[in-house]
VEXLO-289132 format. One line per field, with one value per atom (N, C-alpha, C): residue number from 0; atom name; x, z, y. Coordinates in steps of 0.1 Angstrom, whole numbers, plus 5000, padded with zeros to 4 digits. Each point is the difference from the previous one (the first is absolute). Layout:
! VEXLO-289132
seq <- c(NUM,...)
atom <- c(CA,...)
x <- c(X,...)
z <- c(Z,...)
y <- c(Y,...)
! end
This chain:
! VEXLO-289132
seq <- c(0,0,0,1,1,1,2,2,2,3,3,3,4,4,4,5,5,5,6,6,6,7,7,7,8,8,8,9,9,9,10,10,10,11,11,11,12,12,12,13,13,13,14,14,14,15,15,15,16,16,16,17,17,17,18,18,18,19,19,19,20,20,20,21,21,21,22,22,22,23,23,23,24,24,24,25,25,25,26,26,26,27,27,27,28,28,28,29,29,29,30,30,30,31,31,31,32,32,32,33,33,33,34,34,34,35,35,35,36,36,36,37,37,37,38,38,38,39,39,39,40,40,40,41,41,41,42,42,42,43,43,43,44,44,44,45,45,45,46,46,46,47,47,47,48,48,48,49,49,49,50,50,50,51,51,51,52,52,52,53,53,53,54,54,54,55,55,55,56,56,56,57,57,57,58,58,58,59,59,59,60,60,60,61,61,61,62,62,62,63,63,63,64,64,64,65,65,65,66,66,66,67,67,67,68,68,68,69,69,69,70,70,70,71,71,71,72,72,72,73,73,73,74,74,74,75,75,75)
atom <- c(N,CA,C,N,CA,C,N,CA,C,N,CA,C,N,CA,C,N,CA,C,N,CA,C,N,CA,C,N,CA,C,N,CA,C,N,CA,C,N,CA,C,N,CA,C,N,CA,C,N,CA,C,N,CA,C,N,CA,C,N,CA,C,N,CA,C,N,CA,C,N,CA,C,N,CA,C,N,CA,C,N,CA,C,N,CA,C,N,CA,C,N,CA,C,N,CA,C,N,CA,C,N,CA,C,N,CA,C,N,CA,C,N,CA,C,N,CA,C,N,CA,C,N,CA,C,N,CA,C,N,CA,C,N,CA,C,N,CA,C,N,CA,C,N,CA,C,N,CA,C,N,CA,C,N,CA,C,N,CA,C,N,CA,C,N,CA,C,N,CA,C,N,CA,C,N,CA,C,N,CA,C,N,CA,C,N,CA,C,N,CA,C,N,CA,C,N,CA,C,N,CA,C,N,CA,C,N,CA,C,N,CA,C,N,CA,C,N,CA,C,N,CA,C,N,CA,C,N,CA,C,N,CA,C,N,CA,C,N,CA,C,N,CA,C,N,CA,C,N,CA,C,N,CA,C,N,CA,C,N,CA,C,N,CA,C)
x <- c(0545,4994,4999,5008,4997,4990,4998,4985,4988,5003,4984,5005,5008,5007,4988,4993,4986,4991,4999,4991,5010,5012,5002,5003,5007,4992,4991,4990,4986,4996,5003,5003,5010,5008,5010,4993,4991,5000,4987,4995,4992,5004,5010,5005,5018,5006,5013,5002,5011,4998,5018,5005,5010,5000,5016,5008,5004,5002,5005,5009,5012,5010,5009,4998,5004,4989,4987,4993,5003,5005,5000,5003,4986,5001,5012,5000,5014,4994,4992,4993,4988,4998,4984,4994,4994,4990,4990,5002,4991,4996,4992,4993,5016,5004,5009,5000,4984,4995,5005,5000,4997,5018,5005,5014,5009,4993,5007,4996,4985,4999,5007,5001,5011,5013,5007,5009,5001,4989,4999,5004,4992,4995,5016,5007,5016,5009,4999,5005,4993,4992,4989,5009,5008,5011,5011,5002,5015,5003,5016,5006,4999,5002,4999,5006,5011,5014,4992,4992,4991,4991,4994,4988,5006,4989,5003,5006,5002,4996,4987,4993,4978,4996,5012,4986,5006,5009,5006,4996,4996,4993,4983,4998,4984,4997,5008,5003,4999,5009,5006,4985,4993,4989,4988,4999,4985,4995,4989,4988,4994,4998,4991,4984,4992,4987,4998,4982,4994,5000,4994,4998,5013,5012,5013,5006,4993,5003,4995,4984,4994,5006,5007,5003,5013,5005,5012,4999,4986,4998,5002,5002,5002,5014,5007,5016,5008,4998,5007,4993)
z <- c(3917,5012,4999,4990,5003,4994,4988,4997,5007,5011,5008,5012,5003,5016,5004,4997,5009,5002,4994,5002,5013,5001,5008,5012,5003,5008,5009,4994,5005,5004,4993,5009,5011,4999,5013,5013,5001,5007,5007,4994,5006,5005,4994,5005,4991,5009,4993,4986,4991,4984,5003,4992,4998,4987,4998,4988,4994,4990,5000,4986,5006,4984,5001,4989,4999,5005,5003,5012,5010,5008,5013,5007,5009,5008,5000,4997,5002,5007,4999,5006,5004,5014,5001,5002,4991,5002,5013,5012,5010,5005,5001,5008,5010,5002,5006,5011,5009,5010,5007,4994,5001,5001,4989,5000,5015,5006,5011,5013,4999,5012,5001,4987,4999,5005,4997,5004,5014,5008,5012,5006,4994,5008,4998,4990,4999,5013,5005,5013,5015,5002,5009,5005,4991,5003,5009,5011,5005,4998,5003,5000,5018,5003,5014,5009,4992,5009,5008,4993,4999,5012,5001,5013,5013,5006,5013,5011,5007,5013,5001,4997,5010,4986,4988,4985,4994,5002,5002,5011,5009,5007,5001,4992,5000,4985,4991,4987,5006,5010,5003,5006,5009,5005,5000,4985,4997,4991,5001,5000,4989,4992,4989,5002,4995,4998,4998,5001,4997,4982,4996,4987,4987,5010,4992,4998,5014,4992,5000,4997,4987,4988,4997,4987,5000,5009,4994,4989,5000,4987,4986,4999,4987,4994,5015,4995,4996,5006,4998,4985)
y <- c(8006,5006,5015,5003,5017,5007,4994,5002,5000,4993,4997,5005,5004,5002,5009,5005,5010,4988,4988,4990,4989,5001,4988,5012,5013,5008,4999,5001,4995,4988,4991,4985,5001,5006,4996,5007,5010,5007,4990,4989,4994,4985,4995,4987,5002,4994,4998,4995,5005,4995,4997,4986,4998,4999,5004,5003,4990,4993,4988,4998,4997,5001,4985,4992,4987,4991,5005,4990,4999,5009,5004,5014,5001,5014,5005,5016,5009,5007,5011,5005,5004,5005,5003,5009,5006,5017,4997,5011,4999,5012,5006,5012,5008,5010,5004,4995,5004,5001,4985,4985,4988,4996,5005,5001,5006,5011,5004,4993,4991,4995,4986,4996,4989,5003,5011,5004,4999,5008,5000,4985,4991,4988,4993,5005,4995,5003,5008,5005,4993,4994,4999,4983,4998,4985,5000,4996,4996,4992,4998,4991,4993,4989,4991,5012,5001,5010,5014,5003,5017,4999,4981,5002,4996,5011,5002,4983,5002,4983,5003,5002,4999,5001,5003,4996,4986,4997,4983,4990,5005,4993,4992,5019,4996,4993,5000,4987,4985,5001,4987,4991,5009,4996,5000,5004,5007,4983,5003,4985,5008,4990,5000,5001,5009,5001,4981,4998,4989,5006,5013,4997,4998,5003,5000,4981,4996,4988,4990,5003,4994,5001,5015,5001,4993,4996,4988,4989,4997,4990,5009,5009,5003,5004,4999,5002,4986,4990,4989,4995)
! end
C-alpha cells in the first residue's frame, strides 16, 4: 500500500476504501470531513433512560406511514 498510498488517497476521498489483512476489513480510509459527521451521528443516540415522558410517549403512539408498510414485504 505504500507505494500507491497517493492513489488509494484519492480513492478514499471519493468513496470509502477498506483495508484488508487475512481477508478481512481492518481498516477504512475516508474523507476527514465524512469521518467527523459519522462521529457526529454517533452522539445523536440515547439510551430509553435519556428520553423525556412526551418523547416515550410519542414512540409509543406514533402510526406508521401507508408507504412504510408496504415496505413490510421486504423485511420478512
Amino acid at each position: 500500500m505504500s507505494k500507491r498510498f497517493g492513489f488509494y488517497y484519492d480513492e478514499a476521498m471519493t468513496h470509502p476504501i477498506a483495508i484488508e489483512r487475512n481477508g478481512a476489513a481492518r481498516v477504512v480510509m475516508l474523507p476527514a470531513s465524512e469521518f467527523e459527521r459519522l462521529s457526529r451521528l454517533d452522539h445523536l443516540a440515547l439510551s430509553p433512560q435519556e428520553l423525556s415522558d412526551e418523547a416515550i410517549h410519542a414512540i409509543r403512539t406514533a402510526t406508521p406511514s401507508a408507504g412504510s408498510v408496504q415496505n413490510d414485504q421486504y423485511v420478512d
